[in-house]
C-alpha positions in Angstrom: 10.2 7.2 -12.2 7.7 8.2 -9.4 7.8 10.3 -6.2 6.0 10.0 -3.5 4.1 13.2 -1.9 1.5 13.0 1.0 -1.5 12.3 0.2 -4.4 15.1 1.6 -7.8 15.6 1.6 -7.1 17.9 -2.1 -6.8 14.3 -3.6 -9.8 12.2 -1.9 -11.8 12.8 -5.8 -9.1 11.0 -7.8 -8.8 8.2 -5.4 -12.5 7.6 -5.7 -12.6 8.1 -9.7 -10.4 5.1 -9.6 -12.3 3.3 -7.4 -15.4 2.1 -9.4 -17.4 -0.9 -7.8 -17.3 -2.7 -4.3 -15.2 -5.5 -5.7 -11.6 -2.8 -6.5 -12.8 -0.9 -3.1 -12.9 -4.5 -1.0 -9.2 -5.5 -2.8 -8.2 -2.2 -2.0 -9.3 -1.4 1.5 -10.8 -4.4 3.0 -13.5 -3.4 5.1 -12.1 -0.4 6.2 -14.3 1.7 4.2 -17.7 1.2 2.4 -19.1 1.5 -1.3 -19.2 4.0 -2.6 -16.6 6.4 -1.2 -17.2 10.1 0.1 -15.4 12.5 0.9 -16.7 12.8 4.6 -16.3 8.8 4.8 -12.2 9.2 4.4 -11.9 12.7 6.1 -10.4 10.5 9.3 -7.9 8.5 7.0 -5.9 11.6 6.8 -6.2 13.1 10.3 -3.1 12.8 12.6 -0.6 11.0 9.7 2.4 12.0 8.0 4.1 13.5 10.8 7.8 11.9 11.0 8.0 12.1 14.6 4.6 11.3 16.0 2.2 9.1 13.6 1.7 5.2 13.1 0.4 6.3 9.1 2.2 7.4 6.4 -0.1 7.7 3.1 1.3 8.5 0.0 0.1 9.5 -3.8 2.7 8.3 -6.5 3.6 10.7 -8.9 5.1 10.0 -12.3 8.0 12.5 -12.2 8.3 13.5 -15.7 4.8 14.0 -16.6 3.8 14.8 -13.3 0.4 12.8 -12.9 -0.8 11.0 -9.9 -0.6 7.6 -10.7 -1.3 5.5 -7.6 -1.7 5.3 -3.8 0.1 3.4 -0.9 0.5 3.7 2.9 2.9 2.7 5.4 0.7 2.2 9.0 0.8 0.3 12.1 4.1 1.6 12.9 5.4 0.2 16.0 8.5 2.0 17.1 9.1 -0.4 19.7 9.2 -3.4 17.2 10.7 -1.3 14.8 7.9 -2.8 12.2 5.2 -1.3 10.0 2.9 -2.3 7.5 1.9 -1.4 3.9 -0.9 -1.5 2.8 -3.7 0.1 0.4 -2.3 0.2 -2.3 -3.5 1.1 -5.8 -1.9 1.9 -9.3 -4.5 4.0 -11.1 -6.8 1.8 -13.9 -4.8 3.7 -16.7 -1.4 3.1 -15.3 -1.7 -0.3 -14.3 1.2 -2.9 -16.0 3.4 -0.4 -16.4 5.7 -0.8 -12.9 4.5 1.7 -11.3 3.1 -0.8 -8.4 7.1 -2.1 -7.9 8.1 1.7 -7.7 6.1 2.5 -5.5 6.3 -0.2 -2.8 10.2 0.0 -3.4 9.6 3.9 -2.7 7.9 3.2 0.5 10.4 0.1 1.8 13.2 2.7 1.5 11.2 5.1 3.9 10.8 2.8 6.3 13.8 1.3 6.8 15.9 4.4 5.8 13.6 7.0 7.1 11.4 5.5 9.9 14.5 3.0 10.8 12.1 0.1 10.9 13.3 -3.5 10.8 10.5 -5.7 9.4 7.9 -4.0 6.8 4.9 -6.5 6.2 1.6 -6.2 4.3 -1.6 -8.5 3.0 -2.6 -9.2 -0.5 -5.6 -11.5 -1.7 -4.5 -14.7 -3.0 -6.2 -14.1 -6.3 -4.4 -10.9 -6.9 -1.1 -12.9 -9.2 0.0 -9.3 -10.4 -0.1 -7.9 -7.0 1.9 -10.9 -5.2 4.5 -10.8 -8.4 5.2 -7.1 -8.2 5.8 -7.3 -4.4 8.2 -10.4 -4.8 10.3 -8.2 -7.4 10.7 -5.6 -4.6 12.1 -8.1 -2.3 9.0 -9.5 0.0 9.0 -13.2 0.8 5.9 -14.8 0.9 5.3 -16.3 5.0 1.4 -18.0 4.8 -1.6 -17.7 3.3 -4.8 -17.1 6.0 -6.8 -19.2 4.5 -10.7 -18.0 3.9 -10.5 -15.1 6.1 -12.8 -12.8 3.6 -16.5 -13.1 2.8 -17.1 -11.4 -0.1 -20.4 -11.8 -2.1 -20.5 -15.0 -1.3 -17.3 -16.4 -2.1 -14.4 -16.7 0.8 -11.1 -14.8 0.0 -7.6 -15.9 1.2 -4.9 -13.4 2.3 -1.3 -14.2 1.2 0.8 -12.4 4.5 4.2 -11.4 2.8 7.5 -9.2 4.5 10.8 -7.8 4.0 13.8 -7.7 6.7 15.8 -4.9 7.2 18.8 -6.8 6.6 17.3 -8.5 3.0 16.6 -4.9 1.9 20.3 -3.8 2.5 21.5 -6.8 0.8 23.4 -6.3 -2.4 20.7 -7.9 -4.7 18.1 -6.2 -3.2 15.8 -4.1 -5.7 
C-alpha cells in the first residue's frame, strides 16, 4: 500500500538517481526537461503547486507505507476548473520497485484526488505506444484507451507514438471500478 505526500525540492536527488539516461528521462518527461537533470533545472517544477485552492499542479512521491520508502513519482497538472479536467502525467515507479503494482497504486491514488478531492470530471494523460506495461497498468485503474497520435516524437532518430488514454468521473464511481 502507498501514500502519496508532496513532492518538494528535499526529493529532486532521488528523482534523478532513478533517472539514468536520456531515453527513461524522454519516457518520463517528454521534452520538458533536458539530460541530465539538476537541481536548478527542476527548481520551477515545484514553484506555485500543491496548493488545493489555487494551483493547476499537483506532484506527488509514492510512499510504500509499511516500509516507508519512496517508491515512485506522479502529477496531476493542467487543471481546468472550468472543465472540471486534469491531466496525469510524469509518472515513474522507482528501477527497484518496478512490477510490483506500485504504478496501478499510485495512478488509482491520484484519480481518487481528482475526482474526490479536486471534483474533476474527466482525468486524462499520454503514454508512448511502446511502453505495454505502462498502458496495461493504466487500463487496470480504469482508463480507456481514445487514439494513438501517431509519430508525434522524434527521438534519436526514431518517431514515437503517444497512446491518449482517460477516465470519466462517472466510470470511476461505477461499482467495478478499481
Amino acid at each position: 500500500m502507498i501514500t502519496l505526500e508532496y513532492f518538494t525540492n528535499k526529493d529532486f536527488t532521488e528523482l534523478m538517481g532513478w533517472i539514468s539516461d536520456e531515453e527513461i528521462l524522454m519516457n518520463w518527461s517528454g521534452a520538458l526537461f533536458s539530460f541530465p537533470l539538476t537541481q536548478s533545472s527542476m527548481e520551477w517544477y515545484v514553484e506555485d503547486v500543491n496548493d488545493i485552492k489555487n494551483s493547476e499542479a499537483f506532484i506527488y512521491k509514492a510512499v510504500d507505507a509499511e516500509t516507508g520508502k519512496t517508491v515512485g513519482h506522479i502529477s496531476l497538472g493542467g487543471i481546468s476548473k472550468k472543465n472540471r479536467a486534469g491531466r496525469i502525467s510524469r509518472v515513474l515507479v522507482a528501477p527497484e520497485y518496478q512490477g510490483k503494482g506500485y504504478c496501478r497504486q499510485m495512478v488509482s491514488a491520484v484519480l481518487k484526488i481528482g475526482f474526490e478531492d479536486l471534483r474533476l470530471h474527466r482525468i486524462c494523460l499520454g503514454v508512448y505506444d511502446f511502453n505495454k506495461a505502462a498502458i496495461s497498468c493504466y487500463q487496470k485503474a480504469g482508463l480507456v484507451i481514445e487514439g494513438t497520435n501517431r509519430d508525434c516524437l522524434l527521438f534519436k532518430g526514431k518517431w514515437w507514438s503517444l497512446v491518449e488514454m482517460s477516465i470519466l468521473e462517472d466510470e470511476w464511481a461505477a461499482p467495478s471500478a478499481p
